[in-house]
Every structure is written in C-alpha cells, then in structure tokens.
Residue frames relative to the residue before (quaternion, step in Angstrom):
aa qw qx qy qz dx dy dz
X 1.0000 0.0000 0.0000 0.0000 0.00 0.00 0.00
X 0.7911 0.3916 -0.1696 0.4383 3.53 0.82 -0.69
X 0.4373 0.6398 -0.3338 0.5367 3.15 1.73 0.36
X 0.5151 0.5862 -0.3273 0.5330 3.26 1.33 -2.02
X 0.9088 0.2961 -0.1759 0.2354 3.89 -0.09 -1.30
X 0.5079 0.5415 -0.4737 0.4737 2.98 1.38 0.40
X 0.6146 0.5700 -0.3669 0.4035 3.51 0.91 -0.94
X 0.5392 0.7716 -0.1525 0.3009 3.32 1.42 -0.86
X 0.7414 0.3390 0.0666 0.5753 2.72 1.33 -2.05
X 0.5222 0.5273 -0.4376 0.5078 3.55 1.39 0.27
X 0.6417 0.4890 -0.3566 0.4710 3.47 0.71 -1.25
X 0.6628 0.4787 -0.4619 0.3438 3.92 0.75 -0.66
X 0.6015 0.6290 -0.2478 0.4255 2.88 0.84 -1.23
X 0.7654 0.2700 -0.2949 0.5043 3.90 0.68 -0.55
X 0.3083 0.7583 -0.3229 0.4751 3.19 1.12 -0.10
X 0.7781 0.3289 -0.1165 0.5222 3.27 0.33 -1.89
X 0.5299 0.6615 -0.3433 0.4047 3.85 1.14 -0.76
X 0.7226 0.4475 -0.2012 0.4869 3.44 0.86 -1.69
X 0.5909 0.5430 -0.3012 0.5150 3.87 0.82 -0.51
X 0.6665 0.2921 -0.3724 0.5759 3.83 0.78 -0.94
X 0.7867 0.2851 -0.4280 0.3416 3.84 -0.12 -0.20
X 0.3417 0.6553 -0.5639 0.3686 3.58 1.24 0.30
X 0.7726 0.3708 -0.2064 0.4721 3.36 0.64 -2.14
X 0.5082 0.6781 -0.3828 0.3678 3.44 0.47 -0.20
X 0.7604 0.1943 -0.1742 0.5947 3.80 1.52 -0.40
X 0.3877 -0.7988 0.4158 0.1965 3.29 1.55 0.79
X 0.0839 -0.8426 0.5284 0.0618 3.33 0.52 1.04
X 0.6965 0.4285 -0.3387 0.4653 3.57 0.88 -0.79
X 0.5034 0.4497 -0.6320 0.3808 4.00 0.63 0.36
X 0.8297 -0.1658 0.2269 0.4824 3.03 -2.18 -0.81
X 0.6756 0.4954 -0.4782 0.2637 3.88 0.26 -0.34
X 0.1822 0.8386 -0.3681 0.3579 3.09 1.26 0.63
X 0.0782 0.9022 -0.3528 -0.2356 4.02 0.54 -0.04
X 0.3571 0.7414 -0.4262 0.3757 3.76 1.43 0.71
X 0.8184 -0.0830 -0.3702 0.4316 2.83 -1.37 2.17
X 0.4314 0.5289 -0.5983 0.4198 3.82 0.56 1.02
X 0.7227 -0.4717 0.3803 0.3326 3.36 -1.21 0.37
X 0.1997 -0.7453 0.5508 0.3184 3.82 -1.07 0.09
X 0.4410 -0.7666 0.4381 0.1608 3.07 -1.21 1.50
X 0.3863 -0.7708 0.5062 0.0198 3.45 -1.01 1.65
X 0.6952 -0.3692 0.5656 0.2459 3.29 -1.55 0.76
X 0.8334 -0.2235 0.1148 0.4923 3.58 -0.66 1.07
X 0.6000 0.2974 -0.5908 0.4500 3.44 0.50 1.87
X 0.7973 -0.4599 0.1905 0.3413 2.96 -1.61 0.84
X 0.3234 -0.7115 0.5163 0.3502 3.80 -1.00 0.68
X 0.5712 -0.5679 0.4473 0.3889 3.49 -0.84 0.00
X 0.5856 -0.6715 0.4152 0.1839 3.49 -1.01 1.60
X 0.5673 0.6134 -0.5440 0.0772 3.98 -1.20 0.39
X 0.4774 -0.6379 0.5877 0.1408 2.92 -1.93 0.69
X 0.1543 -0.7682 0.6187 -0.0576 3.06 -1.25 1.45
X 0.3086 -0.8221 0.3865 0.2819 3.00 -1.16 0.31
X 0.6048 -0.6704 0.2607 0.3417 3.96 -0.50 0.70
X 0.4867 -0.6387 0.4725 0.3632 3.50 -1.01 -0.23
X 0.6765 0.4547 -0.3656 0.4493 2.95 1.65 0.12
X 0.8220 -0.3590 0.2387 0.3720 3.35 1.58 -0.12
X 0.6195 0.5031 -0.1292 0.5886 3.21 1.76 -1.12
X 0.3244 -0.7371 0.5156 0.2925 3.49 -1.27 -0.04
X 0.4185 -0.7785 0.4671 0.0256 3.32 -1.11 0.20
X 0.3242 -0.7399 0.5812 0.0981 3.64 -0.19 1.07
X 0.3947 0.6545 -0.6397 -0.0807 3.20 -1.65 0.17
X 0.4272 0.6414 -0.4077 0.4898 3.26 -0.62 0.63
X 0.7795 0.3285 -0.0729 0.5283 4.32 -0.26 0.75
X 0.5537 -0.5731 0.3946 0.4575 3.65 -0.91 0.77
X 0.1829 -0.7631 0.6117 -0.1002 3.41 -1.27 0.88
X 0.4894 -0.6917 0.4504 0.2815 3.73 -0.86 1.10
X 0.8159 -0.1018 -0.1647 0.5449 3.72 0.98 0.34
X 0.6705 -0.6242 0.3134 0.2503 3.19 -1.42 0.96
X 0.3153 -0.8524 0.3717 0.1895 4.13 -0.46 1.26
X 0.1237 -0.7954 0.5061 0.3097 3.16 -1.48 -0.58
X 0.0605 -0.8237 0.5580 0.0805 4.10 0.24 0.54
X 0.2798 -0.6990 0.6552 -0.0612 2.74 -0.82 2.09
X 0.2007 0.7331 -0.6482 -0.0467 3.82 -0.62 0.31
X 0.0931 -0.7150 0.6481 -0.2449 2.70 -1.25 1.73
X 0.2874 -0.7403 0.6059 0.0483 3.35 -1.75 0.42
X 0.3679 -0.7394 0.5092 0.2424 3.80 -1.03 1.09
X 0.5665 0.3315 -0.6263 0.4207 3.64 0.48 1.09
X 0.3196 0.7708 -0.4984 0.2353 3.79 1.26 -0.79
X 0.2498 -0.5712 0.7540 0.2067 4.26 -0.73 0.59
X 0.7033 0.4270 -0.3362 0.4583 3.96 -0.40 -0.87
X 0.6795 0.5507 -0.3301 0.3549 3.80 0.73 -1.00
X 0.5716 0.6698 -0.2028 0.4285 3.13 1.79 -1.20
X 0.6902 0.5314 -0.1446 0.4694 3.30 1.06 -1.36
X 0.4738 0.6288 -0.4298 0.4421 3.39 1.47 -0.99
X 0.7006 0.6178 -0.3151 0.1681 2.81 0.00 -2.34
X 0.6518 0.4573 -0.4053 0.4491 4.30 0.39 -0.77
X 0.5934 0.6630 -0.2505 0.3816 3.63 0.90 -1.00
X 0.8528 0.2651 -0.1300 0.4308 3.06 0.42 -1.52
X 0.5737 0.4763 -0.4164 0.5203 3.95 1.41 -0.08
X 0.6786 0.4571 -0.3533 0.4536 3.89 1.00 -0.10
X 0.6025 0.4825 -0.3296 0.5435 3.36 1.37 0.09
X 0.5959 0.6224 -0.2627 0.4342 3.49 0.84 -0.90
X 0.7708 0.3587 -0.1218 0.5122 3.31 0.88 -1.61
X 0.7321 0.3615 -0.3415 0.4655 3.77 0.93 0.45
X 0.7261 0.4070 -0.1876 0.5215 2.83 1.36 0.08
X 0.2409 0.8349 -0.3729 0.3253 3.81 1.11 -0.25
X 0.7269 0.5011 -0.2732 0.3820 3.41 0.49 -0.33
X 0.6878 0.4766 -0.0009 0.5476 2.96 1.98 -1.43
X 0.7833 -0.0365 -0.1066 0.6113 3.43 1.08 -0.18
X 0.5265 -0.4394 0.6152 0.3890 3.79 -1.78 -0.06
X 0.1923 -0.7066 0.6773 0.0707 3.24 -2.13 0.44
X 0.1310 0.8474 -0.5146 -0.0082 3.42 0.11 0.13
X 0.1649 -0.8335 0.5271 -0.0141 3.58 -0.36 0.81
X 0.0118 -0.8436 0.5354 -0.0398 3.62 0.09 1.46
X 0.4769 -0.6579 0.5647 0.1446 3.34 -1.31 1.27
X 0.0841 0.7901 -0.5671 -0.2170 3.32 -0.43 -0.17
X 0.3899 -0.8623 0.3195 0.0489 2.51 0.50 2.44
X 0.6219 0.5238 -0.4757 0.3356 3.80 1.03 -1.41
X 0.7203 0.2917 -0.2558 0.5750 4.22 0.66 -0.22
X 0.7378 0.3477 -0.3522 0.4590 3.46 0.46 1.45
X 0.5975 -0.6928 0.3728 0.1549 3.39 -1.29 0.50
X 0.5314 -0.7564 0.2741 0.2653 3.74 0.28 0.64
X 0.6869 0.2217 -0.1894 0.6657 3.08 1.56 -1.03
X 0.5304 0.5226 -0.5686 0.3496 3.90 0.69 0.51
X 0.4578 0.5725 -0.3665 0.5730 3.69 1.63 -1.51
X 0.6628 0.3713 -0.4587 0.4608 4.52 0.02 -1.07
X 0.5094 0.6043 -0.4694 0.3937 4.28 0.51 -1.17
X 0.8012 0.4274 -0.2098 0.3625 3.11 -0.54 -2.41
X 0.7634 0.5006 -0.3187 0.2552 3.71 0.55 -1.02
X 0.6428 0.4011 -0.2788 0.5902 3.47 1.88 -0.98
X 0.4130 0.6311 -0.4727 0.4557 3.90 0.92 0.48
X 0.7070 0.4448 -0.0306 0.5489 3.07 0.39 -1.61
X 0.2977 -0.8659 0.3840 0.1193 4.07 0.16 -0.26
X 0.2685 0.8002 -0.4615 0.2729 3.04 2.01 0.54
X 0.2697 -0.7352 0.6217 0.0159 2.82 -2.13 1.50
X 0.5100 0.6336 -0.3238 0.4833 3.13 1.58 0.10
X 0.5769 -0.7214 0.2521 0.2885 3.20 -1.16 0.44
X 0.2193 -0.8746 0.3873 0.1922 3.56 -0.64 0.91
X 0.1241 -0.7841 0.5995 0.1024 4.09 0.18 0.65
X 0.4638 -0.6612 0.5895 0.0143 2.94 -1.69 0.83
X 0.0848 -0.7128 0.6948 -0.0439 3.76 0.23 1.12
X 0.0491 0.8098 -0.5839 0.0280 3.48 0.11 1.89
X 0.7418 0.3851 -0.2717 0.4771 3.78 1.04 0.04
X 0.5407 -0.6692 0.3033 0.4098 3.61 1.36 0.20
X 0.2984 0.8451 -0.4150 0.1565 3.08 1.01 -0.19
X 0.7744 0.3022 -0.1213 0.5424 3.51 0.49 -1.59
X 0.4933 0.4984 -0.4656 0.5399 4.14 1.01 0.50
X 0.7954 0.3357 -0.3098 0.3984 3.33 0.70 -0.79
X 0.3013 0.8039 -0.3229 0.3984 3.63 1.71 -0.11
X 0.7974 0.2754 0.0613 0.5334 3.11 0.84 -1.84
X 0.3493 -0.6399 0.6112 0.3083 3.79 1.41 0.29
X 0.0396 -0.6542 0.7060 -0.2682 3.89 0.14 1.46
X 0.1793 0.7696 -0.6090 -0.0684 3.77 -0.82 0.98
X 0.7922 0.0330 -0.1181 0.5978 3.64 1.39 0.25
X 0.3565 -0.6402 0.6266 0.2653 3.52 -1.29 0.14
X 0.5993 -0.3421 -0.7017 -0.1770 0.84 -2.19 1.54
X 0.1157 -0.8223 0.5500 0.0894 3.22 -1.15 0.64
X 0.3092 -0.7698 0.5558 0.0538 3.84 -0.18 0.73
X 0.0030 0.5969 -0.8023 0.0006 3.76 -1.18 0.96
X 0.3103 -0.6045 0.7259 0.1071 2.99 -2.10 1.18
X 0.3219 -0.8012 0.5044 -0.0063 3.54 -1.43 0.92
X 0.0031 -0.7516 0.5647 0.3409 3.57 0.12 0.15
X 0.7146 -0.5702 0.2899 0.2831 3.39 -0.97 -0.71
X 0.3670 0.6238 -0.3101 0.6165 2.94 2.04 0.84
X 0.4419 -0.6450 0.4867 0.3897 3.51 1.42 -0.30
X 0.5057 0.6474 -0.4266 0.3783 3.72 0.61 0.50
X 0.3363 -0.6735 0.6205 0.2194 3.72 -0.98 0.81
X 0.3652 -0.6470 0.6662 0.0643 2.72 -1.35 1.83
X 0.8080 -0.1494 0.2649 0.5047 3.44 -0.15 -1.29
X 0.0613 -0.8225 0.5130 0.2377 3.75 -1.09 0.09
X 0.3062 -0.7931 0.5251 0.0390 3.58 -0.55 1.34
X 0.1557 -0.7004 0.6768 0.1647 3.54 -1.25 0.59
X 0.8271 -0.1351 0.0958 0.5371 4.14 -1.04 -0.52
X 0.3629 -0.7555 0.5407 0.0719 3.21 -1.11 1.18
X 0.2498 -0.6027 0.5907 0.4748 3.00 -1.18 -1.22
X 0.4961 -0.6970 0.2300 0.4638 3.67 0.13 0.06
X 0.4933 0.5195 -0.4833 0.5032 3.66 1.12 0.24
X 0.7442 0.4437 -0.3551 0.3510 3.70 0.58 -0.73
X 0.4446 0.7571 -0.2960 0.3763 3.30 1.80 -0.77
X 0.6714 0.5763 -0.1809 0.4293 2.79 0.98 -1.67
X 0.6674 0.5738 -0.2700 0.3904 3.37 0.58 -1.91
X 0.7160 0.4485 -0.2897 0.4498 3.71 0.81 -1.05
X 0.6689 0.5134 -0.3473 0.4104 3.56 1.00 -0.74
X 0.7062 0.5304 -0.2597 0.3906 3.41 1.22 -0.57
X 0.3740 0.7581 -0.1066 0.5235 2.97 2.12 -0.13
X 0.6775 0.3229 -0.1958 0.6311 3.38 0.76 -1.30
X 0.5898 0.5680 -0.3853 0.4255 3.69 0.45 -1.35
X 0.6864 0.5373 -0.2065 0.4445 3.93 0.77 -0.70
X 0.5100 0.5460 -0.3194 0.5829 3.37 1.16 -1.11
C-alpha cells in the first residue's frame, strides 16, 4: 500500500513538472507555428532583428559576409545545457568562418537565468533575446534546442538539434564550405 502511494505521488509530482514546463513556453502564444510557411532546404529563411544581451541588434535573414548558425535555446532546457560545451568549442575555432547567434526564447525564460546560463557556459557569441516569440514562431521552433544552418545567401542548409562535438563540428565545416 505504501509503495502503491509513493508510486502515485511521484507520477503526480512529474506530472505537475511536465505541465509547468509546458506553460512555461506558452505554447498557445505566437510560438505557436500554424499557418506560416514550411521552411525548405536551400530557400530563404525568414528575415528578423533582435535585440542582444549586450545591447546591439542583430539581422538575420539576406546575403551575409559569412555563413550562420541560430541556436535557439532556453536556460531551463537539460539538452541546452549539454549543448552549451559544444557550441563555445566550435564557435571559438571557428569564428572567423562563420556567425553564431544564440537566441533565447526569452518570452519562456527568465532574464537573470538567460544572464546565469550564459556566464556558466562562457559564450562569446552573440546572444539575442526573442522577447515576443516572434523569430521562434518565424522558423516553426517546436522545442529546444534547435539550431538552423545558413549559407550566406540566406538559404537553409540543414537544421540540427544536440550533437556530439565532432559531428557539430563536421556540419559547421560544411556550411563554412557551402
């Protein structure tokens, strides 16, 4: 009997877990991705400007002096966490050759957790704040992390979620080539 109710009271308890990180990305706002276009394999991604955590804005979208990558991700995300060694060891060998741009999709996150996760994690790349969902729902974004590749024509190469870091690599060296 007291087995029966623990098993019980675990399953509520997750239960109640999976529901707070449901509402937590407000599925029913704009990050929703119903009646926008699906985004194709070598057509154009859809243009916007964000602003940074450092202050500046940001462009994406249009022919560009090097090829990108927009990671959007989140600072409760477990998988984002893991990302996070991957993508600053690519970035930082490779920075010259392509953009990074690491979008929060801040409207299902805290400011000073998104300010934590980033000085944890040591990212030198930029990190924009998609405070109104706007540019998740652009790209039909149905979980973090998820990661579009760019060439430099503004075309979608490929879209990647958690790597290992050799394959990470392999793909980044990949676009850089394109």
């Amino acid at each position: 009997m007291k087995r029966n109710l623990l098993i019980l009271g675990l399953a509520l308890v997750l239960a109640g877990l999976a529901l707070f990180q449901y509402d937590r990305i407000d599925r029913n706002s704009s990050v929703s991705a119903a009646g926008r276009p699906e985004l194709k394999v070598e057509s154009p991604v859809p243009a916007f400007t964000l602003k940074g955590l450092d202050g500046g804005e940001y462009k994406v979208g249009g022919v560009r002096d090097k090829p990108l990558m927009v990671n959007f991700w989140a600072s409760w995300c477990g998988p984002c966490r893991e990302e996070a060694p991957a993508l600053k060891q690519v970035y930082d060998r490779y920075k010259g050759q392509f953009d990074l741009y690491a979008v929060n999709v801040t409207k299902g996150d805290e400011l000073e957790a998104v300010k934590r996760f980033v000085n944890q994690a040591q990212f030198s790349f930029p990190i924009l704040l998609d405070t109104s969902g706007e540019a998740a729902d652009a790209y039909r974004l149905l979980f973090v992390p998820t990661s579009f590749l760019i060439d430099r024509q503004g075309r979608l190469k490929e879209v990647i979620h958690v790597l290992p870091p050799d394959q990470l690599e392999d793909k980044i060296k990949r676009l850089i080539a394109s």
